[in-house]
N, C-alpha and C positions, 0 to 999 in steps of 0.2 A: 248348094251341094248337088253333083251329077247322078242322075237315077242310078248307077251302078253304086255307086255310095251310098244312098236310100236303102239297096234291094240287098249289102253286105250287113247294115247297119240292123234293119226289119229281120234278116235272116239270124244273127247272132243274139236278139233281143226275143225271138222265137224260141232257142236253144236255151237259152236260162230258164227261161219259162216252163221247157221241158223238163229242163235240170232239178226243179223246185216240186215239179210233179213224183220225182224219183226220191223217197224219205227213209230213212230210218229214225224212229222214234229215241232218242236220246233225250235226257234229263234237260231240263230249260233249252237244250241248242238242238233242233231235229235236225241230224247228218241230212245232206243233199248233196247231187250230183250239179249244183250250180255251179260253183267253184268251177268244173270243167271250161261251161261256157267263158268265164272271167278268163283263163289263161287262156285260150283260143281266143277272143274278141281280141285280147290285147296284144297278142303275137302276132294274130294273122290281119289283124286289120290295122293295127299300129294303135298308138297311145290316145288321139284324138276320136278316131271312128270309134276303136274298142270301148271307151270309158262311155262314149254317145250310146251306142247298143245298150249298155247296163241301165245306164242314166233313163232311155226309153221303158227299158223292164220296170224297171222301179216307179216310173211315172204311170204306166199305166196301170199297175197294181195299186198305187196309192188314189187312182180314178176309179177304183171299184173290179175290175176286170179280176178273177180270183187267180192268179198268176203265183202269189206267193205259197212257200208252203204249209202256210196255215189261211189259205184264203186272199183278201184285200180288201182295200177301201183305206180312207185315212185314219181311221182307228188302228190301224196297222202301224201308226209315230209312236202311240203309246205303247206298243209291245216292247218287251225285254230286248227281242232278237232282231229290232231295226235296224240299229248300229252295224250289222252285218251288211246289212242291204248297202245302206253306205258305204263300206268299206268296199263292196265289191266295185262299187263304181269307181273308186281312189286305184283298186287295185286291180283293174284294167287299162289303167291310166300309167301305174307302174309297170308292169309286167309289159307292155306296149313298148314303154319308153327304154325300158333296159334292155329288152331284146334286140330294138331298131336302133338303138344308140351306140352299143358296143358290138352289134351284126350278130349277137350269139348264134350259131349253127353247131355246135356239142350239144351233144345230150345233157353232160356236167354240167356245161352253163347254162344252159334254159330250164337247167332242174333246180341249178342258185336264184336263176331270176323268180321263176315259180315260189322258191320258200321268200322270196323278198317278197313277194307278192303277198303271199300266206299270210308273214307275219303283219303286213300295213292291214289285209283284212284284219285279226285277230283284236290289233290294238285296237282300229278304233270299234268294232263287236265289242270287245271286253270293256271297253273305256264306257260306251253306253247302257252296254248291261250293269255294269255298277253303280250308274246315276239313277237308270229303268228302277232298276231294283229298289233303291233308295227313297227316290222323292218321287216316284208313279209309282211303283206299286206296295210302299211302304214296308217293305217285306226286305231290309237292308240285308245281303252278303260281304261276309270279309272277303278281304283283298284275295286272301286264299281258297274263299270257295267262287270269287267271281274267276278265276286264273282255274279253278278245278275245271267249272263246269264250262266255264266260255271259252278255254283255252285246253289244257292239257287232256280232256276225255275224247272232245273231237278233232283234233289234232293229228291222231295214227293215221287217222280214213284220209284224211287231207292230204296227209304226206304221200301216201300209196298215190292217189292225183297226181300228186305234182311230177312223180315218175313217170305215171304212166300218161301224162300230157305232157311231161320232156321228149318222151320217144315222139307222140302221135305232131308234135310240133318241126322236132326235127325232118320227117317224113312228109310232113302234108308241106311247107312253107316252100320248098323250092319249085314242088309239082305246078303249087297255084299258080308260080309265077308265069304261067303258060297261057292263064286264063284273065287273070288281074293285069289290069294296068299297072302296073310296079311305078311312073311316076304321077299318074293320080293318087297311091296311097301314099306316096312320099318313101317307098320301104329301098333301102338300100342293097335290097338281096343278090346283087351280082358283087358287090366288092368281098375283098377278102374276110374270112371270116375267122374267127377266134375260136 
């Protein structure tokens, strides 16, 4: 990988970090401003570098570094709120891919890619918090309160994101193209756009 790929990947692995420091206390899932970094990694660095950034946050949060937001270390696998951590890394992978794949430059389409994005975090969050909940922390929720609390309470704040980093996507992605190598990240940002 070329240092300018390094210094994109360190940079966006930075921003979650930052993201994670930004909380609002909610019931099992504390709101964060991660999410941000997820849909910027993956739009402005593409689906391979973006999901790498995440994959770096999470690694080094899982080596102790307090990055998450409740801390770190690997004690942090048996938390309820893992499976988020996960999902983010899927879904910079996503949001990467559908952006670069189908060129989106609309606000509408990078705010569909955004909720596709949402939803690959959500499932596999909720998919874990239901196992978490069960067989770690013996404290089993139904389907409907793992869907209340892992999905439907913080869900509005996410949504608001996904708007308001459809705009800041739309805006920043042609700018960069001034400063980024466009075929070092492999992004197809001069062809026509949808």
């Amino acid at each position: 990988m070329k240092a300018r790929s390094i210094s994109y990947v360190a940079l966006f692995t930075a921003l979650t970090a930052i993201g994670a420091a930004v909380k609002i206390p909610v019931p099992y899932i504390p709101f964060t401003l991660q999410i941000l970094a997820v849909y910027l990694a993956g739009a402005l660095l593409g689906p391979r570098l973006g999901s790498l950034s995440i994959l770096c946050y999470v690694g080094i949060g899982l080596l102790g570094v307090p990055v998450f937001a409740e801390g770190g270390g690997l004690g942090y696998l048996f938390k309820p709120t893992f499976g988020y951590l996960l999902g983010y890394i899927l879904g910079a992978y996503v949001n990467g891919w559908l952006i670069n794949r189908f060129n989106l430059s609309a606000i509408r389409s990078i705010f569909l890619a955004n909720v596709a994005t949402l939803l690959t975090i959500y499932l596999v969050g909720c998919v874990w918090l239901f196992g978490a909940m069960k067989w770690m922390a013996e404290a089993p929720l139904s389907l409907y309160q793992t869907l209340l609390y892992g999905f439907f309470i913080p869900a509005p704040g996410d949504l608001l994101l996904c708007i308001l980093c459809a705009v800041i996507i739309k805006q920043v992605r042609p700018r960069l193209s001034r400063y980024i190598n466009v075929k070092e990240l492999n992004h197809p940002w001069a062809k026509p756009t949808l």
